[in-house]
N, C-alpha and C positions, 0 to 999 in steps of 0.2 A: 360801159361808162368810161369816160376820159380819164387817163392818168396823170394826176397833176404832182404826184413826189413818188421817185423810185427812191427809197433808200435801200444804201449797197454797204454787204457787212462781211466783209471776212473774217471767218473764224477757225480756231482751232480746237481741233477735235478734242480736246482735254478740259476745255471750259463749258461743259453744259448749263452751269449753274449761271454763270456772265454771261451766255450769251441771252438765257431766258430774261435775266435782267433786263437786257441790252432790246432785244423784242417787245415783253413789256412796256418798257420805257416810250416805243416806237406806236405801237397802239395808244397809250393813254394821251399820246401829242395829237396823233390823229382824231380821237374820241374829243378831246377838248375841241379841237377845230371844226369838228364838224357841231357840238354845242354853241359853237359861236357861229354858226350858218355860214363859215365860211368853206366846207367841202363836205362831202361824206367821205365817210369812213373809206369807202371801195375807190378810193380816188387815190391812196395811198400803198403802193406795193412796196411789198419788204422783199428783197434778194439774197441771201446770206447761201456764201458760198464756203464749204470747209476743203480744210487746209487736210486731206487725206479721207480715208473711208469710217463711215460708222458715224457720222457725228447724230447727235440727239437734236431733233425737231420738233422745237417747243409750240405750241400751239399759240393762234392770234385770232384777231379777228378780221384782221385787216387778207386782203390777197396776197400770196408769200408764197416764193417757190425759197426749197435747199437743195442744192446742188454739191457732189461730192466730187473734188477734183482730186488731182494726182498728187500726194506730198510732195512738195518743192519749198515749203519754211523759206520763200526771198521775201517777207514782210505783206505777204499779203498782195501782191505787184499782181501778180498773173490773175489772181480772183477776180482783182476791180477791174481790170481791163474784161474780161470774158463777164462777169454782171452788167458792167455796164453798157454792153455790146446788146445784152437781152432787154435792158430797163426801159420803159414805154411809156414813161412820164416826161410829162415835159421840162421839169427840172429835177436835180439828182442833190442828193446828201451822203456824208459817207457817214457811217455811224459802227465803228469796230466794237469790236464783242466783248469787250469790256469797257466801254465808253456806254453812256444812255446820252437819250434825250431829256430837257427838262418840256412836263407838260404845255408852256406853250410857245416850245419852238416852231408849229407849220404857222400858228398867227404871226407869229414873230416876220416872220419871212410873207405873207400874204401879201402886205402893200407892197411890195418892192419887187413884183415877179418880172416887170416890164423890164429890170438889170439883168444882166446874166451872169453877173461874179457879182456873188451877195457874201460881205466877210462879216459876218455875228461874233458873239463873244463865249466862249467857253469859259467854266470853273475847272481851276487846273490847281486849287488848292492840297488836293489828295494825294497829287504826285509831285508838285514843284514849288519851290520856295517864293513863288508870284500868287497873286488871286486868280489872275485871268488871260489868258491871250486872247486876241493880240492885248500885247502891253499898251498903255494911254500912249499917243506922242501930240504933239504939237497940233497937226494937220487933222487926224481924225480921218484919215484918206483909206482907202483901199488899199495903196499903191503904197502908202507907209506904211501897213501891215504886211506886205510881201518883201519877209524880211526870213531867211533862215533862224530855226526856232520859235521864231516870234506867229506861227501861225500852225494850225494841224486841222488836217480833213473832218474833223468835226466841225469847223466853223464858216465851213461853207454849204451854201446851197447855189446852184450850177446848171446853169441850160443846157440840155443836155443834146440841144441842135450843135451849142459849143464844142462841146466835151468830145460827143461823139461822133458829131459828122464834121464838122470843121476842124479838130485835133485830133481826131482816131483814135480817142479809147486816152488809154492808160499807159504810159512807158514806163518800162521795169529798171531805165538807167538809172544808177547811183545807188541802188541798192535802200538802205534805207531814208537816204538823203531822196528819194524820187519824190517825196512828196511835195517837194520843194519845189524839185525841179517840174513839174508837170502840172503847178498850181500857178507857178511865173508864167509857166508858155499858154496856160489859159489865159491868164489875165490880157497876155500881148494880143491877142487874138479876140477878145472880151471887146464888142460894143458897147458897152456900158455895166458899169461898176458903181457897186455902194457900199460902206460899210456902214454898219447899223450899232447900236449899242444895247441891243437887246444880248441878254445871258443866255443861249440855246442848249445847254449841252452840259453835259462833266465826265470829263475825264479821269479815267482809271475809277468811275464808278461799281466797275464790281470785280475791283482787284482784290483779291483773295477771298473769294466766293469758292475758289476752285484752287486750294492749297498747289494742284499740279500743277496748276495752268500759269503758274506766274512765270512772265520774264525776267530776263535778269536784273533790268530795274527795281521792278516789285520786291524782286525778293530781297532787295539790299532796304528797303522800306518797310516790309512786316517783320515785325519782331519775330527773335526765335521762338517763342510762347505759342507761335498762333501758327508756326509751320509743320 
């Protein structure tokens, strides 16, 4: 059957519990979509690549490879690049292991597959003193959501003829800033671009599911109570 979303998840081997969330979260968007006769289920592959050896592979229903690579902790750079080189859908999402999907993100994104830089709206309430990126501006543009901060790989979905064969994957420059930078050089390269005002996503949804597994934002975020 045709794959019509690879979503791609790097994770860390310390978060079993976020990233089952995080899979979860990926089937129940799928299982809604295909309820609305807009895909099945098998049209959706899940990639989640760990960040070292051992990690725990949660069970779905959808098609899902885990792959264990070499620890390197550069923010996840080297995983999306090697997922997304394997992903055989015709567009890509990125969905990190403490981030979910909201139920009905793939409808969300359905009318609008003929763009190849689709920018949705995430809830970033859990981690940042905003409701949602990108932030409202004037335009309601794509092109004004590509903005440092104002945008994170959960709020895209991505052709992955783009991504993959007309930009090569993933660059690991700037370290944590790449996402920025590797989402600008999509865009410049992007035949067409939408942003939509559907909610897709939430952020730092299953931050402290896995007391170890927090970053150092998180943990300036949960109280000492709860560490």
């Amino acid at each position: 059957m045709d794959i019509l979303f690879s979503v791609i998840t790097p994770s860390r081997v310390d978060r079993p519990l976020a990233l089952a969330h995080a899979v979860s979260s990926v089937e129940a968007a799928a299982l809604e979509a295909e309820r609305l006769n807009l895909l099945h289920r098998e049209q959706v592959e899940h990639l989640v690549g760990f960040d070292g050896q051992g990690g725990t592979r949660p069970k779905t229903l959808l098609p899902a490879s885990f792959i264990d690579f070499p620890r390197q902790g550069n923010f996840g750079n080297h995983i999306r690049h090697h997922l997304l080189r394997a992903a055989r859908g015709r567009h890509v999402l990125f969905v990190d292991d403490d981030n979910a999907l909201l139920p009905g993100a793939f409808a969300a994104y359905h009318p609008h597959l003929q763009n190849e830089f689709i920018v949705a709206r995430v809830d970033t309430s859990l981690a940042f003193d905003i409701p949602h990126l990108p932030r409202p501006d004037e335009t309601g543009s794509a092109e004004a959501a590509l903005r440092q901060g104002n945008i994170d790989p959960l709020c895209l979905c991505l052709s992955r003829d783009l991504v993959v064969a007309r930009c090569r994957g993933w660059n690991s420059e700037g370290a944590y800033e790449s996402d920025f930078l590797n989402f600008r050089r999509y865009f410049r390269r992007a035949r067409s671009a939408v942003r939509i005002d559907d909610v897709v996503g939430v952020y730092d949804a299953g931050r402290g599911l896995d007391v170890q597994g927090l970053n150092e934002r998180q943990r300036k975020l949960v109280s000492p109570a709860t560490q």
